[in-house]
N, C-alpha and C positions, 0 to 999 in steps of 0.2 A: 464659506470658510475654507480654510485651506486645508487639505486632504495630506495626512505625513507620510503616507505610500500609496501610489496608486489604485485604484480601489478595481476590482475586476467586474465584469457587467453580471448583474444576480443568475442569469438564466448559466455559465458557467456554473453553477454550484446546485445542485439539488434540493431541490424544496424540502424535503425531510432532512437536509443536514443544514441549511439553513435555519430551521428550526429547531435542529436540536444545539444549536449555537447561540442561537438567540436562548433559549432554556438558560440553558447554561453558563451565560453570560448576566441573565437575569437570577440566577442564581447565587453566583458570586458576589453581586453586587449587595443585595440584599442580605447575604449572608457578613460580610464582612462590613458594612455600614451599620448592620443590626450589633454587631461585636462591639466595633468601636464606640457606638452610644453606648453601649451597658454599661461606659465608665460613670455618668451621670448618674444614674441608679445605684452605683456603689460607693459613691463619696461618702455618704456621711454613713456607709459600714466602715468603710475606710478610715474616715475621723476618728471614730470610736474604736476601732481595734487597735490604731499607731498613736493614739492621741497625737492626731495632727492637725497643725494652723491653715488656715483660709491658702497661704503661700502654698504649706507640701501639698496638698489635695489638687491645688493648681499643677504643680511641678508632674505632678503624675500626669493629668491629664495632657500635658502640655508633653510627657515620654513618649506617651502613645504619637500624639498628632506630629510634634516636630518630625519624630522619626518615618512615619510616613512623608511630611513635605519632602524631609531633606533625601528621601531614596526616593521617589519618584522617575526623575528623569535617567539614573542610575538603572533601576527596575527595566523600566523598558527597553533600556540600550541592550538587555541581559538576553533577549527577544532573537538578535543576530545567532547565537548560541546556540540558546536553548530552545526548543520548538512550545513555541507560545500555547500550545494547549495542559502539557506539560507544565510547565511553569505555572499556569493558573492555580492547578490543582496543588502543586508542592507548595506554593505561597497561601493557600488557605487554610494546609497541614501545618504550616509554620505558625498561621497565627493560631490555630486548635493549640498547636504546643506551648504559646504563651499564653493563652487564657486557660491552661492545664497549670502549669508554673505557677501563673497568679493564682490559684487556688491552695497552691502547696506553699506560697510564700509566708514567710514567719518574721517580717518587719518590713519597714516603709521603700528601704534599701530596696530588696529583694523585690519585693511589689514593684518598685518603678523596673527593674532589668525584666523583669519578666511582661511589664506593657512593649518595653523596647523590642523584645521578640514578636513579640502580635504584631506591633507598626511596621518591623520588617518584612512579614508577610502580607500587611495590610496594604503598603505600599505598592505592589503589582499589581493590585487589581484592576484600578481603575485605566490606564492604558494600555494593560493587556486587553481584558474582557471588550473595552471600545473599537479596540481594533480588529479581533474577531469576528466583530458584530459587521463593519465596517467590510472588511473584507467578505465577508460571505454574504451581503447583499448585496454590495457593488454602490451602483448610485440609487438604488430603492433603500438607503439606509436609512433614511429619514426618521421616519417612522418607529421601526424596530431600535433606533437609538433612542428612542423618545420612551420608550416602553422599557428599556433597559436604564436610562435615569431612574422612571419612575420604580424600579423595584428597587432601589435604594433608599426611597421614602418609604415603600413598606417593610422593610428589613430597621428603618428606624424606627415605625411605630409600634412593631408586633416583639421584637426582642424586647426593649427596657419593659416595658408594660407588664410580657410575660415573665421577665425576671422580678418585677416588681409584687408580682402576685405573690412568684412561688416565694420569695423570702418571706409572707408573712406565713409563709404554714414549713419551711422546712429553712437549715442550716445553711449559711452563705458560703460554707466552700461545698456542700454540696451543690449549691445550686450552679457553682460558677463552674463546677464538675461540667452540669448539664450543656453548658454552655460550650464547651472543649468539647464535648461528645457530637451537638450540633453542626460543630465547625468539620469535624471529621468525616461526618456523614456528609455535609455540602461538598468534600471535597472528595468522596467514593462518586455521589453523584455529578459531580462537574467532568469527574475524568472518566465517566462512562458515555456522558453525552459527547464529550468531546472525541470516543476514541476512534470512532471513524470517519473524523473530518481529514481532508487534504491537507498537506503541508507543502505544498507549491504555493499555494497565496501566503500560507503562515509566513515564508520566508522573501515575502517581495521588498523587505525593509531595503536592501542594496540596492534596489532600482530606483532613476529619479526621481527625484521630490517632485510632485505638480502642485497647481493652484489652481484655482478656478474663481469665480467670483471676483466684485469691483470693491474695493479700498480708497480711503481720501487718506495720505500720508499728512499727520499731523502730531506732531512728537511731544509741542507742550498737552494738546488734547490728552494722548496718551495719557502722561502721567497724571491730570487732572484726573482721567477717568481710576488709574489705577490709586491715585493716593485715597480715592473716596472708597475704593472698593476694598483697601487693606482696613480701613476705618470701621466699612461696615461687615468684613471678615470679625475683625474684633469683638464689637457690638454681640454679634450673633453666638460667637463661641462665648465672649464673656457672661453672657445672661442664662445661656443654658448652664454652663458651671453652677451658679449661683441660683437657678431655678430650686432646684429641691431644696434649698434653705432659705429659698422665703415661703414656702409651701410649710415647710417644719414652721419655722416665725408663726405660719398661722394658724400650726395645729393641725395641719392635714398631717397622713398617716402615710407609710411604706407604699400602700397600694396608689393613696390619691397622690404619689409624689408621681408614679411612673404611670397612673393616668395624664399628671398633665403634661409630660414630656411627649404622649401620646398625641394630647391635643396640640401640642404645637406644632410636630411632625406631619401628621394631619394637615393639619394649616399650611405647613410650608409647601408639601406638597401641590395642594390648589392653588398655591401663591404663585409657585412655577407656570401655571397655565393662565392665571388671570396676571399677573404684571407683566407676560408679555404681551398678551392682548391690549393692555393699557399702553404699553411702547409703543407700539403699531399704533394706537390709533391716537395718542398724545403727545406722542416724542417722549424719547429714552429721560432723558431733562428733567419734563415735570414729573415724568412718573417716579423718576428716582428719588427728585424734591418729594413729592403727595408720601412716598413709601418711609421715607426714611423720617421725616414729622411722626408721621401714624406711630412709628416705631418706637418713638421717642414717649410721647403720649402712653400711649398701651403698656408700655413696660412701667411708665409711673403709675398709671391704674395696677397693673396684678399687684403694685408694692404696696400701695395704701386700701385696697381694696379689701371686706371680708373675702374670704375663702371663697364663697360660693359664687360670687363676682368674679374674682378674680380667676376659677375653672372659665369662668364663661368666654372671658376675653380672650384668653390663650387661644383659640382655634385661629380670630381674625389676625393675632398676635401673631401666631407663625404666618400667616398670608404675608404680611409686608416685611417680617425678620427674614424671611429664605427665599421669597418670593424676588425679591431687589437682586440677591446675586445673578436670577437669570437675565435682568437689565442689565446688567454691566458689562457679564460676560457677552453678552448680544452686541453690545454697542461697541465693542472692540473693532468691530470691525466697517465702524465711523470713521475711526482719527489712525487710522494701521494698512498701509494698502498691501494687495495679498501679497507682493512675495516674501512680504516679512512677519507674515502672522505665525508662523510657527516661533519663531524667537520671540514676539509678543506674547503669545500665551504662554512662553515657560514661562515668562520673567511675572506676566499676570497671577497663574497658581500658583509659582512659588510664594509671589508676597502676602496672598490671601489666605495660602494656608499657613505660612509662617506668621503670617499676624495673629489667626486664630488659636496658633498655638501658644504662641508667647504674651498672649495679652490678658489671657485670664491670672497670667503671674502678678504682671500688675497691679488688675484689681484685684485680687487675693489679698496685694501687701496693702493694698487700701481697705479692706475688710480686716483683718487681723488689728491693724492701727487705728480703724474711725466705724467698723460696725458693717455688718451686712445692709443695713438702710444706705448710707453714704455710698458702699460700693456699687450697689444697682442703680442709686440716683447720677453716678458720675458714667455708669453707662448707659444711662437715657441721655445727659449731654454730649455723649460722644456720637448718639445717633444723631439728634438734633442740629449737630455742626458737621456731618461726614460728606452731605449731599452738596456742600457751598464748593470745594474745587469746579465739578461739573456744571453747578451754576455759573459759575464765574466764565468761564471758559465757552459757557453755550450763550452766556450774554454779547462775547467779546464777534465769535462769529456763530451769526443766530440761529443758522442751518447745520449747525458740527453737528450736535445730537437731535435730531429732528427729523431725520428720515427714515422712512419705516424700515423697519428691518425687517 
């Protein structure tokens, strides 16, 4: 993959500040991914405080994530400026200050400006905190990148859960207090770990751009791979929207709605290590075909299923819902040869996370109009047909997505 600044060799950097980078980066990550799921957890408090439709509940969610997609690449250019450790911590303070706001909010209005505040702080983390990490190992990044993914799957299983508890024994704007209080704390300790790291690497953004690594330049490829993977961006945000109201539909409770956000999280987690291994040893292709079926399937089992069924499924449910994006993103660099992977992957996270955001509006207006049943069944066909660009494209040349990554 292509490397956005030169990355310095790890033995340059001190094994204790290395580590406490890696902390720290795994801190943020998990902190600020645990924030942003607690919007799921809050929907249907949210319903019932603003009496709001399937659409506003969407629109909220959809405050939060847009405004993260659309600052992203904004966020990090901020980086030249501002000394990226710096900037971590104020961007974690900011979004503490909108999940503070969202607490004090007194209508639907006020609620979504105050999600807009969290996304604007939410939005630096993920290529700040990446490049940290990136910089202070050098090319042993490997690794320690992998471990910093995954504390963002545990910052989504252990926030909703634990907000889901504590609303059944105390007040939802105290809880969302607790929540802003948490954020504060991540970011006393983000800027402690970080305060005696160097800022000679923090600042090698001005130095050329390198690559490394082989690429097959293939442009309709590209889009193939990316039309499938805004498809199955959709899929994944639209069903977690809508999870805790088919859990409600089936009589499960506060606590059992942000267990099963758990168990999907969970799931996705594991997904991330076994669909790659199925890439690797099946080609990106079928696995993306096998994952995005599964997906399709499963999501109509939790809808028709009893409750207790329906807990069960969710764990394999998150394996092939979160598990498929790291096949996409892997395979990018199939049909993309390296000098142009960095303009690939804006254009790739832009569309994925703008689809995630803007698609649960959609089905929203399709729930409001035809039923929460209709809405989850028309996003099991949109898994069902999201994997066919990629197929098409790997039928046309048979080795595009087929080689191991």
């Amino acid at each position: 993959m292509t490397s956005l600044v030169p990355a310095p060799d790890s033995s340059d950097t001190k094994p204790t500040t290395r580590k406490s980078t890696l902390i720290a980066a795994c801190t943020a990550h998990a902190t600020h991914d645990g924030l942003s799921d607690l919007v799921y957890v809050f929907l249907p408090v949210w319903q019932d405080m603003f009496m709001l439709g399937y659409v506003g509940l969407s629109v909220l969610r959809s405050a939060y994530a847009l405004t993260l997609a659309v600052l992203q690449i904004p966020a990090a250019s901020l980086s030249a400026r501002i000394r990226p450790a710096k900037l971590l911590v104020l961007s974690t303070v900011i979004t503490a200050l909108g999940w503070l706001l969202a607490g004090l909010a007194g209508s639907g209005i006020a609620l979504g400006a105050a999600l807009v505040v969290a996304g604007v702080g939410a939005s630096v983390q993920h290529p700040i905190a990446s490049g940290l990490v990136s910089r202070a190992y050098g090319k042993a990044a490997k690794r320690p990148l992998g471990l910093y993914n995954f504390a963002g799957d545990v910052g989504k299983s252990l926030l909703p859960a634990s907000a889901a508890a504590l609303l059944a024994y105390g007040a939802y704007r105290d809880v969302v207090m607790v929540y802003a209080g948490v954020g504060l704390c991540a970011a006393w300790g983000i800027g402690a770990l970080l305060k005696n790291t160097g800022t000679l690497a923090e600042h090698a953004t001005s130095q050329k751009i390198s690559s490394t690594g082989e690429g097959r330049g293939n442009p309709l490829g590209f889009r193939a791979l990316l039309v499938t993977a805004v498809l199955d961006s959709a899929v994944r945000m639209g069903f977690l929207t809508f999870l805790p109201f088919v859990i409600k539909v089936h009589g499960g409770s506060l606590t059992q709605t942000g267990l099963s956000l758990t168990l999907v999280f969970i799931g996705g987690a594991i997904g991330k290590f076994c669909c790659g291994w199925m890439a690797d040893s099946w080609g990106s292709a079928r696995t993306i075909m096998l994952t995005e079926v599964a997906t399709a399937v499963l999501i109509v089992a939790v809808l028709v299923a009893p409750l207790t069924v329906a807990m069960l499924v969710l764990p394999l449910l998150g394996v092939v819902l979160n598990g498929t994006s790291s096949v996409l993103y892997g395979a990018v660099t199939d049909v993309v040869e390296a000098p142009g992977l960095e303009k690939a992957f804006s254009i790739f996270y832009t569309g994925t996370i703008g689809s995630g955001a803007l698609a649960p509006v959609l089905y929203g207006y399709v729930g409001d109009h035809a039923g929460i049943t209709v809405a989850v069944t028309v996003i099991a066909i949109t898994a069902a047909v999201s994997f066919l660009p990629v197929t098409v494209m790997a039928a046309r040349h048979r080795d595009l997505f087929e080689q191991p990554r």
